[in-house]
C-alpha positions in Angstrom: 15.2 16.7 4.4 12.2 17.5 2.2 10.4 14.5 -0.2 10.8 15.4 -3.7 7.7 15.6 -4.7 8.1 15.3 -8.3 9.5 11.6 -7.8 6.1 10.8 -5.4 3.6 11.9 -7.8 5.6 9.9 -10.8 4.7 6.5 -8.1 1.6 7.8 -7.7 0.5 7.9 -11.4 2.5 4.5 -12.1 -0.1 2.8 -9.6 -3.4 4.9 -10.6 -2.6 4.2 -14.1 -1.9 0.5 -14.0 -5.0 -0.2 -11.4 -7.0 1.4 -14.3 -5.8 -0.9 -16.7 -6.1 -3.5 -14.6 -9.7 -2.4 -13.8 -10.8 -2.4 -17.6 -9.1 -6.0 -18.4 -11.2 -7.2 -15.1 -14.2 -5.3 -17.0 -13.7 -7.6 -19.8 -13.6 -10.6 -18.9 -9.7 -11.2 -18.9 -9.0 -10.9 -14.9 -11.5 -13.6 -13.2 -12.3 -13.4 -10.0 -12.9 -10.2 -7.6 -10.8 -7.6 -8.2 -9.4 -5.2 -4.7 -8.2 -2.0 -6.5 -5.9 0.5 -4.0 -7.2 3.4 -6.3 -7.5 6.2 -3.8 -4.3 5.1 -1.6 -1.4 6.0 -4.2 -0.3 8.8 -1.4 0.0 6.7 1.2 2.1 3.6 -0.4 4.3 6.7 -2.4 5.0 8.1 1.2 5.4 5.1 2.6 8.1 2.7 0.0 9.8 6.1 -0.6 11.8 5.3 2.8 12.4 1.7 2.3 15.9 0.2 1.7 17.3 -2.5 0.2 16.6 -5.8 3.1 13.3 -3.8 4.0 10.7 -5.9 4.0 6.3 -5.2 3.6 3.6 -6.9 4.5 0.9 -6.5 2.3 -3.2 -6.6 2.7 -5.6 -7.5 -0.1 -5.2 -3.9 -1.5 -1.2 -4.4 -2.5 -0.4 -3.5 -5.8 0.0 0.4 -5.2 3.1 -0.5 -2.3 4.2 -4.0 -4.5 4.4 -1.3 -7.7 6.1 1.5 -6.0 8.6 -1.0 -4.5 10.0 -1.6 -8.5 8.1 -5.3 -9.3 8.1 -6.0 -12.6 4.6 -4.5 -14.2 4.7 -7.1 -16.6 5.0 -10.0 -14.1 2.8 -9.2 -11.9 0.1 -8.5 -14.9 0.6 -11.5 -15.7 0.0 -13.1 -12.6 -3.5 -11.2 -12.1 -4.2 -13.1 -15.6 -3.6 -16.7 -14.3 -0.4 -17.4 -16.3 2.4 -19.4 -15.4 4.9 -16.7 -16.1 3.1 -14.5 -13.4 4.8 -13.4 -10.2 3.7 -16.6 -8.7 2.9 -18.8 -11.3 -0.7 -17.8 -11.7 -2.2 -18.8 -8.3 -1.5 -16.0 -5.9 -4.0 -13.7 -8.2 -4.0 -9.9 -6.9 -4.7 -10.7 -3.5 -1.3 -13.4 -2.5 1.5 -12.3 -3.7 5.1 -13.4 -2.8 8.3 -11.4 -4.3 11.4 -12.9 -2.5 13.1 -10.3 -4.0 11.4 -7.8 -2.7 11.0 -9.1 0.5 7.2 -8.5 0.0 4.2 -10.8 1.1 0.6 -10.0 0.9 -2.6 -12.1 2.0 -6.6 -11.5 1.7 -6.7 -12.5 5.3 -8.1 -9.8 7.2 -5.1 -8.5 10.0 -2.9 -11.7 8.7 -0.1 -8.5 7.7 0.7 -7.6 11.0 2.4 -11.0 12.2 3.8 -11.7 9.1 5.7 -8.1 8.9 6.3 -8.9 12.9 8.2 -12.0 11.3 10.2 -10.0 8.8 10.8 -7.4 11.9 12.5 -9.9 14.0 14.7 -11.3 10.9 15.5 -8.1 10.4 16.4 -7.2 14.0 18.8 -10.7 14.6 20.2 -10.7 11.1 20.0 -7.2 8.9 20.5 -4.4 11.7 18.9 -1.1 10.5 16.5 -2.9 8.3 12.6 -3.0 9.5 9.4 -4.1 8.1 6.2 -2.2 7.6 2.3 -3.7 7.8 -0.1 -2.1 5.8 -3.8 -3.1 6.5 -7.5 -1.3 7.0 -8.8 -0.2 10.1 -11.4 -3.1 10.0 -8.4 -5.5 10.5 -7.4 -3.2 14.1 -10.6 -5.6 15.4 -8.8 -8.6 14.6 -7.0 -10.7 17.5 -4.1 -11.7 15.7 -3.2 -7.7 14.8 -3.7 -6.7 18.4 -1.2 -9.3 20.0 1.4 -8.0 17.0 1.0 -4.4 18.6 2.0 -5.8 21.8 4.6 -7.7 20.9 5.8 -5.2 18.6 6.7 -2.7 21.5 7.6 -5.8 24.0 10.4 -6.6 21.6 11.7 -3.2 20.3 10.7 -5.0 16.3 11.8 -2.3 13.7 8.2 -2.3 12.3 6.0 0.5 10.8 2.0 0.3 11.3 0.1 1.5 8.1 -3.6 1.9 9.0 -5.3 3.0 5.8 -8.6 4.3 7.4 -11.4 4.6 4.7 -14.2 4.0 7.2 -16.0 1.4 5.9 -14.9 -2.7 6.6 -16.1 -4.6 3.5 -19.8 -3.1 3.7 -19.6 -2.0 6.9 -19.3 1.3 8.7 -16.0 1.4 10.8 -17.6 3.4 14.0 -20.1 0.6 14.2 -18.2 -1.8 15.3 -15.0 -0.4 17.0 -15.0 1.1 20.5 -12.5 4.2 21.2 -9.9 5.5 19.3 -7.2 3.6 17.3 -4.6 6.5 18.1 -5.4 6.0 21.6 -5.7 2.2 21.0 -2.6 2.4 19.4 -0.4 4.5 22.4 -2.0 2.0 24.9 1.1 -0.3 24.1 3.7 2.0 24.6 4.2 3.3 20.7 4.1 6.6 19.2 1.4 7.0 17.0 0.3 9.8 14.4 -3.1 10.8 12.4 -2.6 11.9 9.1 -4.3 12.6 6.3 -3.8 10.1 3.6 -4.2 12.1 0.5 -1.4 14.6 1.5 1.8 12.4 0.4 3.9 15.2 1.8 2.1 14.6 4.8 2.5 10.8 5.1 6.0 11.7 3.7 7.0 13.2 6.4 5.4 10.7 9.4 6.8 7.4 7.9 10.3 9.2 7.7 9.9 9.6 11.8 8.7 6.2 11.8 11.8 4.7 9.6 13.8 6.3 11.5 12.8 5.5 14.5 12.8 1.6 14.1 16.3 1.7 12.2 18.0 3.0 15.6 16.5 0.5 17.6 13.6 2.3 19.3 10.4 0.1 18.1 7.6 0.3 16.0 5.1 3.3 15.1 1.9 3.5 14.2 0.6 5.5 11.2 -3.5 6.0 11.2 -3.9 7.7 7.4 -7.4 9.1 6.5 -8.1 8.0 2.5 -10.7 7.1 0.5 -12.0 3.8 -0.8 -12.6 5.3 -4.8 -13.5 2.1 -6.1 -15.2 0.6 -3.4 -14.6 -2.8 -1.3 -14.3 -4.5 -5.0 -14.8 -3.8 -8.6 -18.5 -4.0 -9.9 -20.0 -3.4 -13.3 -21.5 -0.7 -13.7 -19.9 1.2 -10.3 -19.5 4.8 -10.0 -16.5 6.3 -7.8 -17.1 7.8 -4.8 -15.3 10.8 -2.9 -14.2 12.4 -6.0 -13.1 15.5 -4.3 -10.8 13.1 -1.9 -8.2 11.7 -5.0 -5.4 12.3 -4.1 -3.6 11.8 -7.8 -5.9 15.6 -7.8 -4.7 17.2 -5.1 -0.5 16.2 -6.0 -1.3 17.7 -9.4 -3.3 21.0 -8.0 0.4 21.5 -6.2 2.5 20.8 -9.0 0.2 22.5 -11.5 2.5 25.5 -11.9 4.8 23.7 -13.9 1.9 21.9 -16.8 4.3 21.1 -19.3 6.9 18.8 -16.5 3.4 17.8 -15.5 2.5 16.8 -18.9 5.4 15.1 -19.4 5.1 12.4 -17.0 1.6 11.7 -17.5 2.9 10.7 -21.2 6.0 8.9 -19.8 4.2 7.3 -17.5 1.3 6.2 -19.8 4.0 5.0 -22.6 5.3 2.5 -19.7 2.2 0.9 -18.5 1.2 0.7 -22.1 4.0 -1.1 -23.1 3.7 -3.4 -19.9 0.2 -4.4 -20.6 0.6 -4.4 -24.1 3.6 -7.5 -23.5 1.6 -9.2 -21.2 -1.4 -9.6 -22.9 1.2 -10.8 -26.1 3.1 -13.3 -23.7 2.0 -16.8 -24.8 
């Protein structure tokens, strides 16, 4: 089976797009607060979500609005909740960084490695209650140093839990440089409990595509988890600044989709203006909402 493309850089665009509009209503003054944009990871929640099912569940770090966006929650909504209102996905108190979508069977938390026990939680439901379902962590390599992430690894593979590990590896944890302060190899660190494990490169959607697909399928048959280590880069940095300028320009990977698909300009075209009406529209109703 091959990942249609087409549909992966449509998610892909959806998320840039609305983290940009997020990122200039943060600029002025409407979002308080510190603002953790996933600009630069589009590829990797795309390849991800594109394999989840109805009764999958995610697990979300402080970076979750590319996977909670790809996974169909309401743009408007969840506007609305970075802006503090009561109408927002969770009344106006989760923020960007805590947000809960029953429906979605989604849950994200700013607590650094805190996604790895909570997807192990929605593993387990799954296992005893949904067969075939399973639940994917996504979280930074700075959180692979935290205790609690490290006993879900083990656990993981003890129990056979249907779970996915997501490592989005952008080298730097908050301020500081990854190497610095992690000994060996999170492949390696990874295979040491008894789990396949893959490198990829996080800008590639094909390629992260294609490794979650072995992962998902893999945890729906009953074999256990995987673990996903994807290369990306941090566009925005740890969070939004005035005044900022991207780094690792030559690393987007909303460039390198449209490089591939740049044959066809005028499909291209298209859904850049299809996908620009949309989040419009969205912002333009929640910012109208009383």
């Amino acid at each position: 089976m091959e990942p249609d493309l087409w549909s992966l850089y449509r998610q892909m665009l959806r998320s840039r797009r609305f983290e940009e509009f997020v990122k200039d209503l943060w600029e002025k003054g409407k979002i308080s607060g510190e603002m953790h944009l996933g600009i630069g990871e589009e590829a990797i929640a795309a390849g991800v979500v594109d394999h989840l099912q109805e009764g999958d569940a995610m697990a979300l770090d402080h970076r979750g609005t590319p996977p909670l966006v790809a996974r169909g929650v309401d743009l408007v909504v969840l506007l609305r909740e970075f802006l503090g209102s009561e109408d927002g996905l969770c009344c106006g108190m989760g923020g960007h960084m805590h947000l809960f979508s029953p429906e979605h069977l989604a849950a994200s938390s700013g607590i650094v490695g805190s996604s790895g026990p909570v997807a192990a939680g929605f593993a387990l439901a799954a296992q005893c209650l949904r067969p075939e379902n399973l639940a994917v962590a996504f979280f930074g390599e700075g959180a692979m140093n935290q205790g609690m992430l490290v006993e879900t690894l083990n656990l993981a593979v003890a129990w056979k839990l249907p779970m996915l590990f997501v490592c989005k590896d952008n080298q730097w944890a908050i301020t500081t440089l990854s190497h610095s302060v992690t000994g060996g190899n999170l492949i390696d660190r990874a295979k040491a409990f008894g789990m396949p494990a893959m490198e990829i490169d996080g800008t590639d959607v094909e390629a992260v595509w294609n490794a979650a697909g072995q992962g998902a399928d893999r945890a729906r048959n009953g074999n256990g988890p995987t673990f996903l280590l994807a290369h990306c880069p941090r566009l925005e940095g740890h969070f939004l600044m005035i005044g900022q300028i991207r780094t690792d320009q030559d690393r987007d990977p909303l460039d390198r989709i449209q490089r591939r698909l740049g044959t066809e300009k005028t499909r291209l075209e298209e859904i850049q203006k299809e996908v620009d009406q949309e989040i419009q529209k969205a912002v333009e109703i929640a910012l109208s909402s009383p």
